[in-house]
BATI-873740 format. One record per residue (C-alpha): x, y, z. Coordinates in steps of 0.5 Angstrom, whole numbers, padded with zeros to 4 digits, always signed. Example, Ala and Ser with C-alpha at 12.3 -4.5 7.8 and 13.67 -1.06 7.14 Angstrom:
2
+0025-0009+0016 +0027-0002+0014 
This chain:
677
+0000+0000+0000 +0003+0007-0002 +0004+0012+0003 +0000+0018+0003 +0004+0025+0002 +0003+0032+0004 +0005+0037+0000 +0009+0043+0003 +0006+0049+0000 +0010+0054+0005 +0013+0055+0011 +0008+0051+0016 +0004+0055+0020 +0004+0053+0027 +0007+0056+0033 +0008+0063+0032 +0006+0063+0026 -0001+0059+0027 -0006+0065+0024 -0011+0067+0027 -0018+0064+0024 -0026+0068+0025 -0032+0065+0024 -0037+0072+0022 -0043+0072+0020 -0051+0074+0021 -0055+0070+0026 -0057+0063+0023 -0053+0062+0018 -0050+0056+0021 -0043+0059+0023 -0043+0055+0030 -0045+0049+0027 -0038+0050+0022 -0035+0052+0028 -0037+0045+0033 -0035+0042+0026 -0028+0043+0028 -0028+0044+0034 -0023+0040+0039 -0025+0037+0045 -0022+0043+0050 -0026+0050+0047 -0025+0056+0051 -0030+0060+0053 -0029+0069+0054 -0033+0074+0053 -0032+0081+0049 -0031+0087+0053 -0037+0091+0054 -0044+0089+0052 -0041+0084+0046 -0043+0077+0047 -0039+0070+0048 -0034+0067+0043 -0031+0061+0043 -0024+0058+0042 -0020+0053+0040 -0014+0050+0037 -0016+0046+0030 -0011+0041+0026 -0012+0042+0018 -0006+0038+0016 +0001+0039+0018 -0001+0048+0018 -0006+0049+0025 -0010+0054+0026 -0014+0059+0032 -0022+0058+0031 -0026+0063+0034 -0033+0063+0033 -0035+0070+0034 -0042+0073+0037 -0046+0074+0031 -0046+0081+0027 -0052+0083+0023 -0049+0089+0018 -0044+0095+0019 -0050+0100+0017 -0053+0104+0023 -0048+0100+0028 -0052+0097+0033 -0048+0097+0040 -0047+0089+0039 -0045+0089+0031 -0040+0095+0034 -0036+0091+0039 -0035+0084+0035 -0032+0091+0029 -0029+0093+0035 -0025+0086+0036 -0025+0085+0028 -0021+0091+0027 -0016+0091+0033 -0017+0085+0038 -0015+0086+0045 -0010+0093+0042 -0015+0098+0042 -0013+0105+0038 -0013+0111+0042 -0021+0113+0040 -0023+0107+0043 -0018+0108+0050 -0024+0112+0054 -0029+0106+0053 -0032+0104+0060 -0031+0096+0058 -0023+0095+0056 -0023+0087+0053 -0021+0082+0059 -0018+0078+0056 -0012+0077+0050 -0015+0077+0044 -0010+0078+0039 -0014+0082+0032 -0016+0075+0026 -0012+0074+0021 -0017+0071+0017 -0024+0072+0017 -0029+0066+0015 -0036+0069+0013 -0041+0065+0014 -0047+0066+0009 -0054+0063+0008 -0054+0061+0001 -0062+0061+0002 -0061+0068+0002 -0054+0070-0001 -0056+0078-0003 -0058+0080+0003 -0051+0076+0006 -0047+0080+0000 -0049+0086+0003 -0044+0084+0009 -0039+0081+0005 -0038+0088+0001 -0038+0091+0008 -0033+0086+0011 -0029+0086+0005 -0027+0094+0008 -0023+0091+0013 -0017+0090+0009 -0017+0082+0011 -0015+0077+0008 -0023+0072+0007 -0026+0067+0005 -0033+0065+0004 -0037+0059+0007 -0042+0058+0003 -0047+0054+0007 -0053+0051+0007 -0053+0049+0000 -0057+0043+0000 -0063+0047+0003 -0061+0052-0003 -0061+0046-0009 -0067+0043-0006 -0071+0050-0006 -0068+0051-0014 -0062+0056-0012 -0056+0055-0015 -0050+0059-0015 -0045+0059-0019 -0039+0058-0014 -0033+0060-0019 -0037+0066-0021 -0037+0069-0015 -0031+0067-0013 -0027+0071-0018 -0031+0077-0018 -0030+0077-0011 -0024+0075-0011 -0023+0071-0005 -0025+0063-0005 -0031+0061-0004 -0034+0054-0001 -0040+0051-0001 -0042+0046+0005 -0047+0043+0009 -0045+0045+0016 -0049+0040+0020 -0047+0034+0016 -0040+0036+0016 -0039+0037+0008 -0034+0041+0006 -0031+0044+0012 -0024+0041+0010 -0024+0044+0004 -0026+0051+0007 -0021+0051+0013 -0015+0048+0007 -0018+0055+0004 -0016+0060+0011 -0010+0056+0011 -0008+0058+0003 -0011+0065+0005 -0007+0066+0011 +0000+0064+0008 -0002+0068+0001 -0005+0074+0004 -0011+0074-0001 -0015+0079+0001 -0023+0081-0003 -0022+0085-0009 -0025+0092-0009 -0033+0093-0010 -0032+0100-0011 -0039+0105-0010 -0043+0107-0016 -0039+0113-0020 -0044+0117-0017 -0043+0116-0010 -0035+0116-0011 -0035+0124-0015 -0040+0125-0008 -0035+0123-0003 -0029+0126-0006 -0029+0132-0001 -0031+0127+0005 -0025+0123+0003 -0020+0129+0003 -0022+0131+0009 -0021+0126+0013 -0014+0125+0009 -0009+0127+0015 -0004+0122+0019 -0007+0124+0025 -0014+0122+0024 -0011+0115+0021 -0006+0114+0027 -0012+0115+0032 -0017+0111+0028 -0013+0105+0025 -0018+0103+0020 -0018+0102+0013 -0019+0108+0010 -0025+0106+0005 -0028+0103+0012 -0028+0110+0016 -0031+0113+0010 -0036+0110+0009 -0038+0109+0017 -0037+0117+0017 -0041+0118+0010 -0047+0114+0012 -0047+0113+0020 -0048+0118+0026 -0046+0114+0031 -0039+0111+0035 -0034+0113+0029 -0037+0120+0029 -0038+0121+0035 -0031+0119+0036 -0029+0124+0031 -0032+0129+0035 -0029+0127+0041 -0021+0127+0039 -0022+0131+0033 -0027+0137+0034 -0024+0142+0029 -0024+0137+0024 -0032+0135+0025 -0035+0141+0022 -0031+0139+0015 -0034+0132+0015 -0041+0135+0017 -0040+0141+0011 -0038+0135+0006 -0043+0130+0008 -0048+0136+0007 -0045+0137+0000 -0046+0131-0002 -0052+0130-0001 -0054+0136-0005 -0054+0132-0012 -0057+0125-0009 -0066+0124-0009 -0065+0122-0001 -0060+0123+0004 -0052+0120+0004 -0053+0115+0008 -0060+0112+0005 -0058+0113-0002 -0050+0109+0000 -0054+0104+0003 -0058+0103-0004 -0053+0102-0008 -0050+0097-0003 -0056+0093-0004 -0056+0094-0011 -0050+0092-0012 -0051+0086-0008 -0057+0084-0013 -0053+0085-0018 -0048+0080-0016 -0053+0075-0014 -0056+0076-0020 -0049+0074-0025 -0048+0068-0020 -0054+0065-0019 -0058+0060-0023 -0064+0057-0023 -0063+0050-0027 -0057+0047-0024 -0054+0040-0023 -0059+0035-0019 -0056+0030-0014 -0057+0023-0015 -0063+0021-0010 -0060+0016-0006 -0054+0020-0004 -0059+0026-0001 -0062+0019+0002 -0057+0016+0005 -0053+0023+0007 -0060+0024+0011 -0059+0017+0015 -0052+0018+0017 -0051+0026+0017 -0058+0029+0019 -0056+0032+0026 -0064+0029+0028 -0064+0022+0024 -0056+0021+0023 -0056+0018+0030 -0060+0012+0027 -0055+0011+0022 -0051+0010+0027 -0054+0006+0031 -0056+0002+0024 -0048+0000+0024 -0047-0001+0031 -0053-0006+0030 -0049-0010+0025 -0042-0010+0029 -0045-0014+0034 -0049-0018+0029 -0043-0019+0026 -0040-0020+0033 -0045-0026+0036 -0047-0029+0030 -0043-0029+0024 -0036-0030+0029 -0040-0034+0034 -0041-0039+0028 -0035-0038+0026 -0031-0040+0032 -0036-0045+0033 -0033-0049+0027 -0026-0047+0027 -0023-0045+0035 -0028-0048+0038 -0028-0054+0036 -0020-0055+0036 -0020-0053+0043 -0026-0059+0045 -0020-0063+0041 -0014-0061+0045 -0018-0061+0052 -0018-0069+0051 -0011-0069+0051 -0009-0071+0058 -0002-0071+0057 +0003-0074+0062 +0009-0072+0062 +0013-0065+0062 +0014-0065+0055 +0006-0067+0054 +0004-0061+0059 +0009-0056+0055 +0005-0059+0047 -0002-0058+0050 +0000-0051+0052 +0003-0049+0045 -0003-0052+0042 -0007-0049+0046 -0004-0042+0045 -0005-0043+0037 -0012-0046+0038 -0012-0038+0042 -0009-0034+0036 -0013-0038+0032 -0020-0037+0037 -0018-0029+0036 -0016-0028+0029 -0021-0032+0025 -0027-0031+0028 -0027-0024+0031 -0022-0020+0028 -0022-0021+0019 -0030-0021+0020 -0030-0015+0023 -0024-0010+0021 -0026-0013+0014 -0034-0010+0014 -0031-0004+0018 -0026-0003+0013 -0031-0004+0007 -0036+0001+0011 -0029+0005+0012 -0028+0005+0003 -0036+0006+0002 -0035+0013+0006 -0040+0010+0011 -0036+0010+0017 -0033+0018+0017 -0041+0019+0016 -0042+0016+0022 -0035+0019+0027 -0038+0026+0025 -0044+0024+0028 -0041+0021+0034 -0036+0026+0034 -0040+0031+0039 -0040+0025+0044 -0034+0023+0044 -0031+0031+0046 -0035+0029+0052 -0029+0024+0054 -0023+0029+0050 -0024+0025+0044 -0026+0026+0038 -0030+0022+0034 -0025+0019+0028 -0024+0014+0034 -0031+0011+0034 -0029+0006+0028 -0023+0003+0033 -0029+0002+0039 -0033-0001+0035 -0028-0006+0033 -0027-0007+0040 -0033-0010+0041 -0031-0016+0038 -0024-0017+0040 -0020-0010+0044 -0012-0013+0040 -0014-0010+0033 -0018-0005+0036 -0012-0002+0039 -0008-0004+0033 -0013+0001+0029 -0014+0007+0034 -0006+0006+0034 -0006+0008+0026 -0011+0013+0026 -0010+0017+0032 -0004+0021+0036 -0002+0024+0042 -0006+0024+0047 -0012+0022+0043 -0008+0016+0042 -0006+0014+0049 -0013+0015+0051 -0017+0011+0047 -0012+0005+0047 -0013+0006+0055 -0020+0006+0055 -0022+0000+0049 -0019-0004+0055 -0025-0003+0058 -0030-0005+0052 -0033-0012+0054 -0030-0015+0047 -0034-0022+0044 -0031-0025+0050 -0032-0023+0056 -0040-0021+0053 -0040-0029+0052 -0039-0029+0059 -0044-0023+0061 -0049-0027+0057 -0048-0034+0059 -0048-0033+0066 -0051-0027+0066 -0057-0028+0062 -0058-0035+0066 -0058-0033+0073 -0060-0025+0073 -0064-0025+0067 -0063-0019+0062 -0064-0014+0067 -0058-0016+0070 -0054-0017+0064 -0056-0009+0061 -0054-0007+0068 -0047-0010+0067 -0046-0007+0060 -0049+0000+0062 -0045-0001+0069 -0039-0002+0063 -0040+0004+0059 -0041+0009+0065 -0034+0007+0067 -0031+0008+0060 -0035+0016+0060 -0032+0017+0067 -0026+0014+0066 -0025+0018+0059 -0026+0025+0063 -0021+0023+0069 -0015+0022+0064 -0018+0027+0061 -0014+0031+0066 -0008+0026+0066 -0006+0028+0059 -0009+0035+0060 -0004+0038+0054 -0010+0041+0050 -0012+0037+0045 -0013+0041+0038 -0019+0041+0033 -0020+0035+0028 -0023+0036+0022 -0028+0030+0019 -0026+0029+0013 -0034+0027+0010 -0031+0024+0003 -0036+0021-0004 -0041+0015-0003 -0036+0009-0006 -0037+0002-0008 -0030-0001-0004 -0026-0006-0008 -0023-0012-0005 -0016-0011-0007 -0016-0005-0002 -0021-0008+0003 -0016-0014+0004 -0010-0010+0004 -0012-0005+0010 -0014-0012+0013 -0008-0015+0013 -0005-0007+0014 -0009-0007+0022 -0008-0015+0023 -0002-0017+0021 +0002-0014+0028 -0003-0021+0031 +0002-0026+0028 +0009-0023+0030 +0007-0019+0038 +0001-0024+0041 +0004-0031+0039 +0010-0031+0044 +0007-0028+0049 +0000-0033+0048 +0004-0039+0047 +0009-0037+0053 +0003-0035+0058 -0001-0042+0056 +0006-0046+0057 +0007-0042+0065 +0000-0043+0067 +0000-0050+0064 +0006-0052+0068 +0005-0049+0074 -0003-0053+0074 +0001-0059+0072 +0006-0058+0078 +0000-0058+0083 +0001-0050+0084 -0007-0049+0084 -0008-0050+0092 -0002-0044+0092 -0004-0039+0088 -0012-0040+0091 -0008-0038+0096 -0005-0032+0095 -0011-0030+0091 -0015-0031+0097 -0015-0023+0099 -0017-0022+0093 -0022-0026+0092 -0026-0030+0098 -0023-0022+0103 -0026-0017+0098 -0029-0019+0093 -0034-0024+0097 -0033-0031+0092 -0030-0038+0093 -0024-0039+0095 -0022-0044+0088 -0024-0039+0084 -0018-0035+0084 -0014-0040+0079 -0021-0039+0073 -0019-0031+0075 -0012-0032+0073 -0012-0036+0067 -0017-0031+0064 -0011-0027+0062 -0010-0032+0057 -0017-0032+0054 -0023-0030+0058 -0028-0035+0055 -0022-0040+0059 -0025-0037+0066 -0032-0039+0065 -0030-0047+0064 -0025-0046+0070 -0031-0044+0074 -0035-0050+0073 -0029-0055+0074 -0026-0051+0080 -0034-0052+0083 -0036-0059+0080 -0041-0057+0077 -0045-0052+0071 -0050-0051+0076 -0047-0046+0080 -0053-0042+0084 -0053-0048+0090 -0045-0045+0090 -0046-0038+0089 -0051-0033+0090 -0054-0027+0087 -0050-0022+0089 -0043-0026+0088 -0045-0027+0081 -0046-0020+0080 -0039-0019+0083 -0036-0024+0079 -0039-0022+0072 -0036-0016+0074 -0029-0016+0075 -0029-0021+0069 -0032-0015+0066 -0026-0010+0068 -0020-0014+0070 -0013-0015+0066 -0014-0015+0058 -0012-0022+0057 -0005-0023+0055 -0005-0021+0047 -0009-0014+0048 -0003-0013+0053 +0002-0014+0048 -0002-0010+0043 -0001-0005+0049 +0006-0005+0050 +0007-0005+0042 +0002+0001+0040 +0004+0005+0047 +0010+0002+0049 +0012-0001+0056 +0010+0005+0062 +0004+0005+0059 +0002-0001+0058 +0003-0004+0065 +0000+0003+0068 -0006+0000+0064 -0005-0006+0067 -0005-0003+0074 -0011+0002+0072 -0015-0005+0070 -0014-0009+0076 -0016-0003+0080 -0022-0002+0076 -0024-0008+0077 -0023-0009+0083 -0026-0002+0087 -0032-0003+0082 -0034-0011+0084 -0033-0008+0091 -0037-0003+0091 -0043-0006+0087 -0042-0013+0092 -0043-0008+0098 -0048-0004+0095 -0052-0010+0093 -0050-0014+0100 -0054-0007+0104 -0060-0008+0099 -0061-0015+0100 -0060-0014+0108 -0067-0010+0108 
């Protein structure tokens, strides 16, 4: 399989040289949904100074470069200022360095906030004219510019269609089309802000009608003093047509720092107005709508391209921020189908069947113990290779080729925030339901950092096929399935806590990452073999010693009549704390060669299959219960050590044995008072 390669268009922006990126733009354009699109677990939230509203921050990964997202307080337009539209200009324009006009303010910022080097303008292709009308005010800013242009689905569906090249080149600035609550061109829009940022592409001029150009040229030498750019610190063109067209903050600031000036810009307005049919500020605001509607009117069409109906059905099933989720659903469905039917019948016939042979053998030499123990570690590869892990990363990896599974992380993604991941790594938790080692290896491959570390810690605690075989058997037998329910939410409880508590042991900020929503696409069996073999092929070199030498010691040791002393030594946890038979403790410790290993070790170590004249209620509940959180068996170890290494794979040892044990303590406790009443 060919690597993948980046190309280096420039220095990389991170660092120092990170732009500054603002999401801007009216109310319900959609701006906070790109912006949760991309957004990293960890999100800063501020207030603007005075009466501004909140904003959010945070780091966000496009490709090698990195960028500050913030998501700024709606603004509506730059005519007739409102106090709210004023304070996000105030920030659009200086950030936190106020110019001299803007010292006295009562509310001074709080906060660092450094001016955007890159303003995102969020615009409702529904209602683009009336978004031009902003887009032509921003462009006055002199900043470099990018228009997202959203909800283009909505648009296509009600007969809208832009023509996006057109309108990028007569505003000279990219323009992106996206779909923000499903994800659909954020990447490319954010690629954008990059290129911008590093190629200053700032929006072309759209010059007022030549009318209103002749009329302003008095104003326009009037303000043309050094001072006044020095204490202002606008663009020229903004200050002019704020002062033209606006009697609020920028003229009262003139006013108050400048008052010998004043007379001059109210002479020149008033000579202006003398050749136009209505006031300055009216007849400036028509000509900008004007203008505005004829660039819709260039760029838009009615007849465009139709999408193929499948498609929006399909995007509707898996994106929808309402309905997207039963898409999910419908994939976690099959995964554990997958799971408890086609691997159980598969492991029925393969594994299952090599295991019933090799526990006939009854060696009796040394040299016989030590060749049923070698068989029996293969039988174990074999038990977890060929039912669980091909099926499943081979249907995951085809969901993965058909574009379904990105579908279903950026779903997902919001959710995963929750425990300071993000959703690229629902794929990997999905795999661990049938088997945590290619669960592992596969959150290895497609995460880093903490992301990485995080999920590997926390898949440990995924109930794989195994353990759920054990959950189902016991469980479903003897506590019925509300029982078995409550185990599994009991799992997932631990998964969503644990998540926030390493959350803080890894507390570097974790960036944004970008879910790339890719083109519906039939999977081709060459790639889909090659991934599989790609995320399964470290099973062969990294767990077959260690299962072969694990089943060999655990072997040697039943067979030299060591099982009465490590019951012993086991005692504290398993008859003190945890309340259960003494002979369990050897079931306990063979279930870090394979899980399903303690379950028949249970019976023989009791004598019989029927266990309630045995054990109680409340013992089962806390024997399922550790089975459920103890030490990964022994390949997911060695998966650890080679994914994260050796400090963290034994501090995931020791974190899985204390989970196991505080949470069956603590639910024997509790079931112990309940049952006493």
């Amino acid at each position: 399989m060919q690597n993948a390669t980046i190309p280096l268009r420039g220095p990389l922006l991170r660092g120092a040289r990170r732009p500054r990126v603002a999401l801007a733009g009216r109310r319900y354009t959609g701006k906070s949904s790109i912006f949760r699109a991309a957004a990293s677990p960890s999100v800063q939230h501020e207030r603007l100074a005075g009466v501004g509203g909140a904003y959010e921050e945070c780091l966000v990964d496009v490709g090698l470069d990195q960028i500050s997202l913030v998501d700024l307080p709606a603004i509506e337009t730059l005519h007739h200022l409102h106090e709210h539209d004023r304070v996000v200009l105030m920030y659009l324009l200086w950030g936190d360095h106020w110019p001299v006009i803007a010292r006295h303010e009562s509310e001074q910022p709080a906060t660092a906030f450094p001016a955007p080097d890159v303003l995102i303008q969020v615009v409702d292709a529904t209602m683009l004219e009336r978004d031009l009308e902003l887009a032509m005010e921003l462009s006055l800013l002199g900043r470099p510019m990018v228009i997202a242009l959203n909800r283009m689905d909505e648009a296509n569906a009600k007969g809208i269609f832009i023509n996006i090249p057109a309108l990028s080149e007569k505003l000279g600035i990219p323009v992106i089309p996206t779909v923000a609550h499903m994800g659909k061109g954020i990447r490319a829009l954010f690629e954008a802000a990059v290129q911008s940022a590093r190629e200053r592409l700032c929006p072309l001029p759209q010059p007022a009608s030549p009318h209103l150009i002749d009329n302003l040229r008095d104003l326009n030498a009037a303000i043309a003093r050094p001072e006044v750019t020095e204490a202002f610190q606008v663009p020229r063109p903004l200050l002019l047509y704020q002062l033209a067209e606006n009697d609020d903050y920028f003229l009262n600031e003139l006013a108050c720092h400048f008052p010998d000036l004043l007379p001059d810009v109210v002479e020149a307005r008033a000579i202006a107005e003398r050749s136009l049919p209505r006031s300055l500020s009216e007849e400036i605001h028509a000509d900008r709508h004007h203008r505005a509607a004829l660039l819709y009117e260039s760029a838009s069409s009615p007849i465009g391209p139709k999408e193929e109906g499948w498609k929006r059905w399909l995007d509707e099933l898996f994106l929808h921020p309402r309905w997207g989720l039963i898409g999910t659903l419908a994939v976690f469905a099959l995964v554990l189908f997958f799971t408890f039917e086609v691997s159980a019948f598969l492991d029925s016939i393969t594994s299952a069947k090599l295991a019933a042979w090799n526990q006939e053998w009854q060696p009796a030499s040394t040299a016989g113990v030590v060749g049923k123990a070698i068989a029996g570690g293969l039988i174990g590869l074999i038990g977890i290779v060929v039912p669980y892990m091909i099926p499943l990363v081979l249907l995951l990896v085809a969901l993965e080729e058909a574009g379904i599974m990105h579908r279903v992380a950026f779903v997902v993604d919001r959710g995963f925030h929750q425990i300071g991941l993000h959703g690229g790594v629902a794929v990997p938790f999905l795999i661990g339901l049938g088997c945590n080692v290619p669960a592992i290896s596969a959150a290895a491959a497609t995460s880093s950092g903490r992301d990485r570390v995080i999920a590997a810690l926390l898949i440990t605690f995924v109930p794989c096929s195994a353990r759920s075989a054990i959950i189902l058997a016991l469980g479903g037998k003897y506590l019925g399935g509300l029982g078995v329910f409550g185990i599994f939410m009991l799992a997932l409880l631990v998964i969503a806590v644990l998540g926030k508590v390493l959350a803080t042991r890894f507390s570097e900020a974790a960036p944004g990452m970008i879910q790339e929503i890719p083109p519906y696409a039939l999977p081709v069996w060459r790639n889909m073999l090659l991934k599989t073999w790609n995320r399964t092929r470290d099973i062969i070199t990294i767990v077959t010693p260690l299962l072969i030498v694990g089943s060999v010691i655990l072997a040697l040791l039943g067979y030299w009549g060591a099982d009465a002393a490590i019951n012993a030594v086991l005692t504290p946890i398993t008859a003190w704390w945890l309340g259960l038979p003494v002979v369990l403790g050897v079931p306990i410790l063979f279930g870090v060669l394979r899980k399903e290993l303690s379950l028949l070790m249970v019976y023989q170590a009791l004598g019989t299959q029927d266990i309630v004249p045995l054990l109680d209620p409340v013992q089962i509940v806390t024997f399922l219960i550790f089975i459920t959180f103890y030490v990964p068996c022994v390949s997911t170890f060695a998966m650890m050590m080679k994914a994260l290494g050796r400090k963290e794979a034994f501090f995931s040892l020791a974190l899985s044995v204390g989970i196991a044990l505080i949470a069956a303590g603590v639910v024997r406790v509790a079931l112990s008072v309940l049952s006493a009443f």
